[in-house]
N, CA and C atoms as a LAMMPS dump frame, in Angstrom:
ITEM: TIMESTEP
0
ITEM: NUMBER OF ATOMS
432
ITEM: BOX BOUNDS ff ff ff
-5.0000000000000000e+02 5.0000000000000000e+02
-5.0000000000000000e+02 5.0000000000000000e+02
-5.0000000000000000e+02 5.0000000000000000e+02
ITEM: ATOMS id mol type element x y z
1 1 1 N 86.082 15.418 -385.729
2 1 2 C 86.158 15.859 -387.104
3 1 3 C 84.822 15.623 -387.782
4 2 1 N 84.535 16.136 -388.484
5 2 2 C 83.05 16.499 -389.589
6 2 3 C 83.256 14.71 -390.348
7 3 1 N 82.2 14.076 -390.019
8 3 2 C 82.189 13.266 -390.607
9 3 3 C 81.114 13.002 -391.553
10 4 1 N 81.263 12.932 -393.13
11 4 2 C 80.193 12.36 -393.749
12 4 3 C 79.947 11.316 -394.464
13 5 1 N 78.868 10.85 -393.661
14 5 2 C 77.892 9.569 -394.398
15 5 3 C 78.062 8.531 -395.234
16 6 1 N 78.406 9.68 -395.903
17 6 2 C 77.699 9.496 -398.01
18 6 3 C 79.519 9.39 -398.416
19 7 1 N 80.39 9.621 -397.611
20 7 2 C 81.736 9.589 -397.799
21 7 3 C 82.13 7.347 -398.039
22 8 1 N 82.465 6.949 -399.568
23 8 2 C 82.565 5.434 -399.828
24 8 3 C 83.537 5.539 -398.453
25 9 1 N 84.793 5.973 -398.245
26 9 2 C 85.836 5.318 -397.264
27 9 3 C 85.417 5.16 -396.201
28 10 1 N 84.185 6.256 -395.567
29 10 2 C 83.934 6.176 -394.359
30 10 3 C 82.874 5.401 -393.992
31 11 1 N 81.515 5.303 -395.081
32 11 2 C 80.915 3.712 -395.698
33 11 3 C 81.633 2.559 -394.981
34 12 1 N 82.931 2.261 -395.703
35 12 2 C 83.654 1.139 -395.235
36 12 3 C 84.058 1.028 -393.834
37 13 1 N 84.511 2.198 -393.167
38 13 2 C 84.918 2.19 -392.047
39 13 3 C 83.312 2.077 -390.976
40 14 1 N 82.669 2.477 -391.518
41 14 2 C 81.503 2.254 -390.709
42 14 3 C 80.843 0.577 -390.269
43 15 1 N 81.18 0.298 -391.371
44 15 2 C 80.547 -1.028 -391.835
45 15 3 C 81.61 -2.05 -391.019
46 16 1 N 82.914 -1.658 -391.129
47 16 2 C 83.746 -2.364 -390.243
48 16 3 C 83.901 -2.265 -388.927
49 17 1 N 83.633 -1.272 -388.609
50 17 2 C 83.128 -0.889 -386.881
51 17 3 C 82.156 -2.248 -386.721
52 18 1 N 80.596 -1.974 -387.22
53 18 2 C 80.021 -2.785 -386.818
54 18 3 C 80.267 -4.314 -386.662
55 19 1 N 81.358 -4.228 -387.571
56 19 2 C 81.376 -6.164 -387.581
57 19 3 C 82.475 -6.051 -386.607
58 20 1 N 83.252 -5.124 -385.954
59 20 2 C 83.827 -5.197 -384.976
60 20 3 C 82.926 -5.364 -383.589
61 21 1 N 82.109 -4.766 -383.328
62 21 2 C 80.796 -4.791 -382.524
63 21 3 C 80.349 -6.562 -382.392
64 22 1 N 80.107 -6.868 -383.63
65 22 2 C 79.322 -8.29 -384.082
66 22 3 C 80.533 -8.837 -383.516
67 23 1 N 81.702 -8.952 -382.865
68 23 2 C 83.265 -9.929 -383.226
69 23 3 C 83.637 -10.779 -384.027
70 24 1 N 83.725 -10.043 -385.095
71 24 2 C 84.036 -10.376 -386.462
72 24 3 C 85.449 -9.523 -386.716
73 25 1 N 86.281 -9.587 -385.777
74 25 2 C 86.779 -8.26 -386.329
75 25 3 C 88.313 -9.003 -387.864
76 26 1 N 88.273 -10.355 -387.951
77 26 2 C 89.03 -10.778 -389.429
78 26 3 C 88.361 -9.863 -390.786
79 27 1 N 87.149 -9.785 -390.439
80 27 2 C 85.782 -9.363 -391.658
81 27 3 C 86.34 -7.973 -391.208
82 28 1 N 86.213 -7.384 -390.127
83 28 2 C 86.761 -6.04 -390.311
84 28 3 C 87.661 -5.2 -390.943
85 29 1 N 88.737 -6.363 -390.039
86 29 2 C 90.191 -5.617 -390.698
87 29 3 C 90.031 -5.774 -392.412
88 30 1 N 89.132 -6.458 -393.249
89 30 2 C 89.435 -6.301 -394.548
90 30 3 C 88.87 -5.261 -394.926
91 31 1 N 87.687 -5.134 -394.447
92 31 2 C 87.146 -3.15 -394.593
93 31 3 C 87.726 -2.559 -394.194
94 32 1 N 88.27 -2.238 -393.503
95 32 2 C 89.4 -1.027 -393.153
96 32 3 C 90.451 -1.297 -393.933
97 33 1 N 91.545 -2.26 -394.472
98 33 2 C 91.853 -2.416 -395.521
99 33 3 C 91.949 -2.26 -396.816
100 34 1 N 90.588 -2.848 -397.321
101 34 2 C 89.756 -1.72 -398.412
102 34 3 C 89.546 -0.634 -398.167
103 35 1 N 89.289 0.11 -397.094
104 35 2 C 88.641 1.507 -397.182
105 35 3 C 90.533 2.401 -397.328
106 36 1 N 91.915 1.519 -397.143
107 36 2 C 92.884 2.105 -397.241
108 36 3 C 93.284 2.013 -398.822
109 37 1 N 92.919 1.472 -399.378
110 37 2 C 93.172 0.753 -400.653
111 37 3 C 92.222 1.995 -401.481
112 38 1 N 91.195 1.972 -401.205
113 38 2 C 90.207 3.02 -402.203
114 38 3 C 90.222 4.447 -401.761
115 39 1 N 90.854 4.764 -400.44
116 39 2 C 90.944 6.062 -400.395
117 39 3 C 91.954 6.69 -401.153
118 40 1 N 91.365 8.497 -401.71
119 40 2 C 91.923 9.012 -402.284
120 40 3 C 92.309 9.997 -402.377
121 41 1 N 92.085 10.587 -401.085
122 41 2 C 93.014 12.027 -400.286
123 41 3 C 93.474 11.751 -398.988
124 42 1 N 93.677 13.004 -398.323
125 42 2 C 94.459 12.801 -397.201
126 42 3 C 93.354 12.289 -396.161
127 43 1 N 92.054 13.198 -396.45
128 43 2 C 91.38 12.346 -394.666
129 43 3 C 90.807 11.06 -395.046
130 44 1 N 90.821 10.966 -395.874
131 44 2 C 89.695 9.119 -396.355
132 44 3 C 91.491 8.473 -395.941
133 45 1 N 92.795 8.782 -396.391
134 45 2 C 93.802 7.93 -395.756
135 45 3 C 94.056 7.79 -394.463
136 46 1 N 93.749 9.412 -393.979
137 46 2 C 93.754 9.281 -392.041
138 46 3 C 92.887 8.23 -391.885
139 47 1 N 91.592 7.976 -392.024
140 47 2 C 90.44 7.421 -391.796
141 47 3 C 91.243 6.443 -392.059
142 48 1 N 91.429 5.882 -392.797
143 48 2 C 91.494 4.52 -392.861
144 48 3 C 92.699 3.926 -392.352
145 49 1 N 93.628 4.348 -392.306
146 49 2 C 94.995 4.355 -391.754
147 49 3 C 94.496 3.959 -390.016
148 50 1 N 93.845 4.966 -389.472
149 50 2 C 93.578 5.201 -387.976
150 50 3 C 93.237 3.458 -387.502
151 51 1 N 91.897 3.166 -388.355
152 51 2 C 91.264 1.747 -388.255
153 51 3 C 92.261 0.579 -388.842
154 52 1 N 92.965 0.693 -389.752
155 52 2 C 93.667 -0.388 -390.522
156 52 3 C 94.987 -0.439 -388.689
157 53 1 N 95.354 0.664 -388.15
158 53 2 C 96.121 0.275 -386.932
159 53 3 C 96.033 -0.406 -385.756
160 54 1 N 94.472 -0.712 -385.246
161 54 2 C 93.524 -1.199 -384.457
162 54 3 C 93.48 -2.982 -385.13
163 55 1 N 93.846 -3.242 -385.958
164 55 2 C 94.096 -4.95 -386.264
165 55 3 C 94.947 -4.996 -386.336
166 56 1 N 96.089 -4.82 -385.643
167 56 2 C 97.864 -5.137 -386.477
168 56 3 C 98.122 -6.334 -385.972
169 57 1 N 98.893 -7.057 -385.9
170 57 2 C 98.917 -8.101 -384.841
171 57 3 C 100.127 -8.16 -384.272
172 58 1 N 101.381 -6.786 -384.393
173 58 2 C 102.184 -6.697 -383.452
174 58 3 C 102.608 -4.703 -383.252
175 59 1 N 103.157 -4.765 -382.378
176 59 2 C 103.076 -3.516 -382.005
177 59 3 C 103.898 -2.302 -382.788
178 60 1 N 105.052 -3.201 -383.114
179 60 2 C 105.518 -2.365 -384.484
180 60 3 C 104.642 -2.097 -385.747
181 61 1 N 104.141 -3.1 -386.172
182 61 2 C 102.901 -2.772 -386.899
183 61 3 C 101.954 -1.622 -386.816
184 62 1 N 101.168 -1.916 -385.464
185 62 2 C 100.593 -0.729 -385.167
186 62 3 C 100.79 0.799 -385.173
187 63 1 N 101.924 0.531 -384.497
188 63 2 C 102.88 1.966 -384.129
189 63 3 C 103.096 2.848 -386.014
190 64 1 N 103.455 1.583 -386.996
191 64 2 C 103.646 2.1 -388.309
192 64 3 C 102.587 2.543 -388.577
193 65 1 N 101.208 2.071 -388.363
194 65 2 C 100.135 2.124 -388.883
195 65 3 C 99.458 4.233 -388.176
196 66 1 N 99.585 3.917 -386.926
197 66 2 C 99.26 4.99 -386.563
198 66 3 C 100.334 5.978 -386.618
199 67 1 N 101.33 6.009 -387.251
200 67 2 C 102.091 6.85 -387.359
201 67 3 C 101.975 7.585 -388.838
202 68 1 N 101.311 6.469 -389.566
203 68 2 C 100.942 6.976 -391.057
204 68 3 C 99.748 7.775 -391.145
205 69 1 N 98.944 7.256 -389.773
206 69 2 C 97.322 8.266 -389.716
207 69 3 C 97.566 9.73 -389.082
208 70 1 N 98.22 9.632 -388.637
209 70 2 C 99.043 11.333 -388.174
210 70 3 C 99.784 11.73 -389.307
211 71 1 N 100.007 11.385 -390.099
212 71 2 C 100.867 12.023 -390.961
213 71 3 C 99.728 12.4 -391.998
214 72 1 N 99.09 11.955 -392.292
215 72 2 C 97.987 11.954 -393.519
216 72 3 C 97.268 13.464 -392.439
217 73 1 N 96.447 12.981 -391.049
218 73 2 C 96.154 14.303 -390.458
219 73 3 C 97.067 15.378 -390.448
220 74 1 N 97.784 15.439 -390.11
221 74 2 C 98.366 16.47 -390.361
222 74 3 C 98.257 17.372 -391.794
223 75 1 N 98.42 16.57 -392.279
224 75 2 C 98.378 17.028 -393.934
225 75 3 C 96.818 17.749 -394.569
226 76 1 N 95.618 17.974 -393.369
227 76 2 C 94.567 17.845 -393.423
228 76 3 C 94.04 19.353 -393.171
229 77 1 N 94.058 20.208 -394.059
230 77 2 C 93.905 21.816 -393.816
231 77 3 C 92.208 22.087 -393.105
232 78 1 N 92.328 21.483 -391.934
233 78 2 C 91.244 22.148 -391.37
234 78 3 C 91.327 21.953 -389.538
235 79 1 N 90.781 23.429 -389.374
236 79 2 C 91.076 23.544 -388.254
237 79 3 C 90.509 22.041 -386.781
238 80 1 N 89.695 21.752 -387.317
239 80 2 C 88.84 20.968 -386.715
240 80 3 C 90.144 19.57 -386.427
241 81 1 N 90.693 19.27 -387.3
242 81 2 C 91.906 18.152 -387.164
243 81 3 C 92.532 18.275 -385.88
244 82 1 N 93.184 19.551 -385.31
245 82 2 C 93.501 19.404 -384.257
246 82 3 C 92.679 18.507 -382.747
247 83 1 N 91.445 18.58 -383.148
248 83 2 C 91.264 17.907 -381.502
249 83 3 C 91.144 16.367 -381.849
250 84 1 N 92.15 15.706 -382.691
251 84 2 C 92.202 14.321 -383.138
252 84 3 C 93.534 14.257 -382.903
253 85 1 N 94.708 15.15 -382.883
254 85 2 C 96.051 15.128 -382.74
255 85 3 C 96.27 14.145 -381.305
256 86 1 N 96.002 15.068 -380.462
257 86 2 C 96.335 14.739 -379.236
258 86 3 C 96.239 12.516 -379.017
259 87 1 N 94.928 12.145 -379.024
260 87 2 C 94.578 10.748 -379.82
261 87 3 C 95.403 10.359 -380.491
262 88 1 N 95.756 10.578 -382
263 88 2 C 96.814 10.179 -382.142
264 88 3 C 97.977 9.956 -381.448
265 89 1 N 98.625 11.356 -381.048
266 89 2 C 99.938 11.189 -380.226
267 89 3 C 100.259 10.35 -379.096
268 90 1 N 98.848 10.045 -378.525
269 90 2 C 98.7 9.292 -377.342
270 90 3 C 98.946 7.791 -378.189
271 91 1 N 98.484 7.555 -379.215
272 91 2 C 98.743 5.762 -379.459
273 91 3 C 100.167 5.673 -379.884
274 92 1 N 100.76 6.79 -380.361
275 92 2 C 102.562 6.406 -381.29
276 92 3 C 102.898 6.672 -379.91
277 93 1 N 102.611 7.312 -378.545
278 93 2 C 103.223 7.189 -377.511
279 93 3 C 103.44 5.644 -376.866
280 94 1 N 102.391 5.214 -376.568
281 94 2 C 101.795 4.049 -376.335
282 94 3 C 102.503 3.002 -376.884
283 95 1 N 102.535 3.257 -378.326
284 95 2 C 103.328 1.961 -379.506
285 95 3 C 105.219 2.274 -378.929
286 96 1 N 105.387 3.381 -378.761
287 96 2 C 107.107 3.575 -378.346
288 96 3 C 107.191 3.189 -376.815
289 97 1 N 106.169 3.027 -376.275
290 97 2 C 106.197 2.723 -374.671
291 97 3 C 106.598 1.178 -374.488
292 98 1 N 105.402 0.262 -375.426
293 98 2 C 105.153 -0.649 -375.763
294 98 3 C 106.819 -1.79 -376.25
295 99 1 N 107.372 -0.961 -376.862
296 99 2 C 108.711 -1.043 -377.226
297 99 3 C 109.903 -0.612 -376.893
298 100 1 N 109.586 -0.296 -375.535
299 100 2 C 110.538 0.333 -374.262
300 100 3 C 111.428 1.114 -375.187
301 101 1 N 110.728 2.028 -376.291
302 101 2 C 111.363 3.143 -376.568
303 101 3 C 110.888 4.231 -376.134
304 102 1 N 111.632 4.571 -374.668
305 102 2 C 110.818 5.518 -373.786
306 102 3 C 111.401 7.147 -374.225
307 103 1 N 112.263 7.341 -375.007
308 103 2 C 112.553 8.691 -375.221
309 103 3 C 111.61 9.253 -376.44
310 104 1 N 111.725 8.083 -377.297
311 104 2 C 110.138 8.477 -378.475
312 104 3 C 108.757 8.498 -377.805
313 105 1 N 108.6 7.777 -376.483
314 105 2 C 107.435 7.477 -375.773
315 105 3 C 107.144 9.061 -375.52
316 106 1 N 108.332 9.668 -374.657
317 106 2 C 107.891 10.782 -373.583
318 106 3 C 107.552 11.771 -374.934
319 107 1 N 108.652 11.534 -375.659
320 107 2 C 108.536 12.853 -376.645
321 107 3 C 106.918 13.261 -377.506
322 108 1 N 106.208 12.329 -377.672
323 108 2 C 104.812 11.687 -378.221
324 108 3 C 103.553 11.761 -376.987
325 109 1 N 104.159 11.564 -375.761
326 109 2 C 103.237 12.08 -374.571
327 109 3 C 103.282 13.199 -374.952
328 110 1 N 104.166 13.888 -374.907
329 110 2 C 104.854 15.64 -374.798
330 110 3 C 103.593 16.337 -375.738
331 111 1 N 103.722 15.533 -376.694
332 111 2 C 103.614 16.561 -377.692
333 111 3 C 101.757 16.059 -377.8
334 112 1 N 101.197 14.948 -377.432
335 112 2 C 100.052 14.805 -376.987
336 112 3 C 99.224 16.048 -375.974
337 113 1 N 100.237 16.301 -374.788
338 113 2 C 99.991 16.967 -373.734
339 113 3 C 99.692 18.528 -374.6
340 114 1 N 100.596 18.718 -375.192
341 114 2 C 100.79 19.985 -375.902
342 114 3 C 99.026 20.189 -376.697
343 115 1 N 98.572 19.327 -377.558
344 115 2 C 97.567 19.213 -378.106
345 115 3 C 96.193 19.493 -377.337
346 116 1 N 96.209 18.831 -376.156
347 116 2 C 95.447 18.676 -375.408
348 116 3 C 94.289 19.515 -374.87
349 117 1 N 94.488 20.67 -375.239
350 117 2 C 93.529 22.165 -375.262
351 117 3 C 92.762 21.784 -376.299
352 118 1 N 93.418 21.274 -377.414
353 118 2 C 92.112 20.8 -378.584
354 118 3 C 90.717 19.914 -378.482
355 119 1 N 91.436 19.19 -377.138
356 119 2 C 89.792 18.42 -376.723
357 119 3 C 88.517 18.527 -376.282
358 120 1 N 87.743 18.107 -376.753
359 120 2 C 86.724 18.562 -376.264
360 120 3 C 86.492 18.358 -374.453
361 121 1 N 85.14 19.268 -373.781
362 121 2 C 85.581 18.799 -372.669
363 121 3 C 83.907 18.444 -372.334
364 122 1 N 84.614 16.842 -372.398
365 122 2 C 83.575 15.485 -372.298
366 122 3 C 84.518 14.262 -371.766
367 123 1 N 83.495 12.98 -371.96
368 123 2 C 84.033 11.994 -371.61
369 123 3 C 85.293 11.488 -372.382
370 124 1 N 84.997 11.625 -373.817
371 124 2 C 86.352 11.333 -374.383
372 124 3 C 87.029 12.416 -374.695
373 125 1 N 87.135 13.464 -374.196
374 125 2 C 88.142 14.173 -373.939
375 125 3 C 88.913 14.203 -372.555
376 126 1 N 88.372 13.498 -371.605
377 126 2 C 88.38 13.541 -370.022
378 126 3 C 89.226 12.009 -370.585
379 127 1 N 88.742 11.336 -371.326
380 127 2 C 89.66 9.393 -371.165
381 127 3 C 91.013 10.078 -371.536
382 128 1 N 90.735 10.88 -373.169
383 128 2 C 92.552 11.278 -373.937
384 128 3 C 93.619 11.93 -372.836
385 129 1 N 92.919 12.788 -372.126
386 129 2 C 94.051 13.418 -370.732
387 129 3 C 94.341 12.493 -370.342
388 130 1 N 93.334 11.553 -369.384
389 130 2 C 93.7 10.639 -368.287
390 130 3 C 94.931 9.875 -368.773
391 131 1 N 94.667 9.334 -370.455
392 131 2 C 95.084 8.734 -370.719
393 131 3 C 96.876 9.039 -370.983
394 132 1 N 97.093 10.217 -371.063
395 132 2 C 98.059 11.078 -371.412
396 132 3 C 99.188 11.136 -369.976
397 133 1 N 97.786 11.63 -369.198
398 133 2 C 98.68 11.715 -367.878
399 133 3 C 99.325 10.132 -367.37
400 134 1 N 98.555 9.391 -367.466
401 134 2 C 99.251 8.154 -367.223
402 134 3 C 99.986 7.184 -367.971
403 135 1 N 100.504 7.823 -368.83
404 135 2 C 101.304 7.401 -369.966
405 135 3 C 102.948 8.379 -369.643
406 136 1 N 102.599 9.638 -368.903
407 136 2 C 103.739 10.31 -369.083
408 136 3 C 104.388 9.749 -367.558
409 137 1 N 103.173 9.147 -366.841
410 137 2 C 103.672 8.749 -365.546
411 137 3 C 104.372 7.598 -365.26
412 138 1 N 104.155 6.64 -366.52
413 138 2 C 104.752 5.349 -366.631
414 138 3 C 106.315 5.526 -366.971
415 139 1 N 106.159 6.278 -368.358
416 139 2 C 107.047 6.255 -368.991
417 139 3 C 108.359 7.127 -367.64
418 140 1 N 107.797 7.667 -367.233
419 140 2 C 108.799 8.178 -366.224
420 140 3 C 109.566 7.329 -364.886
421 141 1 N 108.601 6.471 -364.125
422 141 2 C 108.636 6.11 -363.666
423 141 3 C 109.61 4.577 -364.324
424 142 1 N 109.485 4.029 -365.685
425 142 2 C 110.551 3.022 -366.328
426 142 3 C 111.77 3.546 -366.709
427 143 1 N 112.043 5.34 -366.55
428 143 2 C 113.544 5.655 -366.798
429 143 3 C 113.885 5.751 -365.735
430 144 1 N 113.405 5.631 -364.622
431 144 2 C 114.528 5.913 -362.767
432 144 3 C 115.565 5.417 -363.246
């Protein structure tokens, strides 16, 4: 997605990356925090939503967290959003896997897989498949 700079929420999210880098990431999670607190449309909430899910400290947490950053994307009228779907779908998969809720799991692979034409084709578009495919392989393999 088009990211700019000069954007305060994404400021914050930037700034909290790095102190994630530094392992600082207590100092982080409060910038991403703040950057959820001061955002004031839908992608400064994806944005910040996405990062505020990456500190949760349990998996329901998370799962809420990234389930709120898909919802805000979604809500995000530009075509470019789609090759972020798939990413998403892969972590609320992940968070329902996580919570041996494997019918929300597969359904969230599914619909990851579905996305998946949106990626670019690079390294992190090559991790989101891998990552997809072996998520739909687990989850299958824990309903025998």
């Amino acid at each position: 997605m088009e990211f700019d700079p000069e954007n305060h929420v994404n400021k914050l999210c930037a700034q909290g990356m790095l102190l994630e880098g530094e392992g600082k990431p207590e100092e982080a999670a409060k910038l991403f925090t703040r950057a959820w607190n001061e955002a004031t449309n839908d992608r400064e909430k994806f944005t910040a939503a996405h990062y505020v899910a990456r500190h949760q400290n349990t998996v329901a947490d998370k799962l809420y967290w990234d389930t709120t950053a898909l919802q805000f994307a979604q809500r995000i009228d530009s075509p470019e959003v789609k090759a972020v779907l798939p990413s998403l779908y892969l972590n609320i998969a992940k968070g329902h896997e996580d919570l041996a809720d494997f019918n929300n799991a597969r359904k969230n692979y599914d619909l990851a897989l579905a996305h998946a034409q949106f990626l670019p084709a690079d390294g992190y578009g090559d991790m989101i498949r891998s990552g997809i495919t072996r998520g739909l392989t687990r989850v299958k393999d824990a309903t025998r």
